[in-house]
N, C-alpha and C positions, 0 to 999 in steps of 0.2 A: 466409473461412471463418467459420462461422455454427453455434456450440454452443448448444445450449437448455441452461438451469439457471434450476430452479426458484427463485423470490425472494418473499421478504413483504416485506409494507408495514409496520412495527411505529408506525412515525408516520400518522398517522390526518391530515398536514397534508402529504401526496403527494398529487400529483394533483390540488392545488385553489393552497394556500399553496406547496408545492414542485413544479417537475417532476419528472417521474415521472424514477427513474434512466435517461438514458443518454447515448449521444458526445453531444458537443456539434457536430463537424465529421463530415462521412464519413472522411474521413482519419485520426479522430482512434484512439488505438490503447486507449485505458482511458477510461474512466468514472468522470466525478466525482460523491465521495461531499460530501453535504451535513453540515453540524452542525446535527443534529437538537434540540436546544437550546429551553427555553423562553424566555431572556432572553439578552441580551447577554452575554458572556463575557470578561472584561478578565483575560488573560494578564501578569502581570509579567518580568522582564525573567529568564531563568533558569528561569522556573516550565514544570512540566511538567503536563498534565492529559489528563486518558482524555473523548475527545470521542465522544458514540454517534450512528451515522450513521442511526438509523431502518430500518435495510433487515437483511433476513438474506439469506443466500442460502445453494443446495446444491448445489455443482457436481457430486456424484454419482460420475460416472467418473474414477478414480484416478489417468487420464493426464494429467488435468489440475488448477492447482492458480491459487488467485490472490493477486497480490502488492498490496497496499496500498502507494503512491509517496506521494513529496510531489508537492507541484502545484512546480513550476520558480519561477515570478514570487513566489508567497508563501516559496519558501525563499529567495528572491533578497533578500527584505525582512527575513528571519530567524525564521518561522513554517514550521518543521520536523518531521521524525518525531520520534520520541524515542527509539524504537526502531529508524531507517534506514527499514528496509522491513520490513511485516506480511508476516506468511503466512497464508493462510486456506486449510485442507487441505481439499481434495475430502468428507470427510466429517463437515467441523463444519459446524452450522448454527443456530449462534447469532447475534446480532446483531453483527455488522461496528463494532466501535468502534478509531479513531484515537488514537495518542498525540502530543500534540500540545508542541511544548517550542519556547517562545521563546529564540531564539537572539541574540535582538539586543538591544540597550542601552535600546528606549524598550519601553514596556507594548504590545502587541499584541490589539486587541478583535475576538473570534470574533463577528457576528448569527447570530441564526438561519437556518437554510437557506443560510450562507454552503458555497461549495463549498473543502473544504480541504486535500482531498487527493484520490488517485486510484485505481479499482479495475483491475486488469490481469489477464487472462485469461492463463496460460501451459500451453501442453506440458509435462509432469513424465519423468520418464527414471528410473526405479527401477531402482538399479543392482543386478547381481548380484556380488558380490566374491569374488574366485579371494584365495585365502592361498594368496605365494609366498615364497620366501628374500629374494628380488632378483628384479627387472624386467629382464625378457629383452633389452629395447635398451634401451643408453644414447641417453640424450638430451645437446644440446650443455649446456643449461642442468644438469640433472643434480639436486643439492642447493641450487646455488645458491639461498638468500634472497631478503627483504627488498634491496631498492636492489641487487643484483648488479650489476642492466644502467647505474648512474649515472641523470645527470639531462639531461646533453647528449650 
C-alpha cells in the first residue's frame, strides 16, 4: 500500500551530503530519520536532547497518522526516545524532531546525517464513544489490572 504525503527538505544537505528520506530494504516497514545536525553531538550518559531531523512532512488525511520509533540496535546500545514513541498528527506540518535520551552508562556521540530513529506510516481509527452505565458483556478479564494474568 502506497500513500502520497507531501514532504520538505528543510536541510539544504539532502540529496547531495544525506539521502534523500526513504526504506532502506523493500521489506523495510518505517523510514529512517537522520540527525540533521551541524557537528558531532556528545550525549552524556542520562542526558536527554531534542535532535531536528531536517524533513517536515503532511500526511493530510486524518486516517492516517505517524509514529516516530527508536531504531532496535541503537536502543539495544542505550540511545533511545525520551518520549517512547512520537506522534506526528495528520495535520502538523512542522519539522519532525527526535527526543533523544541516553540510556546507558558510557557518553553516546550523534554525527551528522546519523540515522537515529524511525518514521512509521499507520492507519488512525477515530473513535466514536457511546456513554453507558456498564458494558453490555462481561469479559473473562473484566477489571482485572496490572500483572492479573502473573508472569508464568
Amino acid at each position: 500500500m502506497h500513500l502520497e504525503i507531501d514532504l520538505q527538505l528543510l536541510d539544504p544537505r539532502y540529496g547531495s551530503e544525506f539521502p534523500l528520506p526513504d526504506s532502506a530494504t523493500r521489506g523495510a516497514a518505517a523510514i529512517d530519520l537522520r540527525a540533521a545536525i551541524d557537528t558531532p553531538l556528545a550525549l552524556s550518559p542520562d542526558a536527554c536532547v531534542l535532535v531536528p531531523s531536517g524533513i517536515a512532512i503532511h500526511i493530510a488525511d486524518p486516517g492516517f497518522a505517524a509514529l516516530i520509533l527508536p531504531r532496535s540496535g541503537l536502543g539495544h546500545r542505550g540511545l533511545v526516545l525520551g518520549n517512547g514513541v512520537g506522534l506526528i498528527d495528520s495535520d502538523y506540518q512542522g519539522e519532525i524532531k527526535m527526543s533523544c535520551w541516553n540510556r546507558s552508562p558510557e557518553t553516546i556521540t550523534i554525527a551528522p546525517g546519523d540515522r537515529i530513529a524511525q518514521l512509521l506510516i499507520m492507519p488512525v481509527a477515530t473513535p466514536l464513544f457511546r456513554i453507558v452505565d456498564s458494558f453490555a458483556d462481561a469479559t473473562e478479564r473484566g477489571q482485572k489490572g496490572f500483572g492479573h494474568s502473573g508472569i508464568r
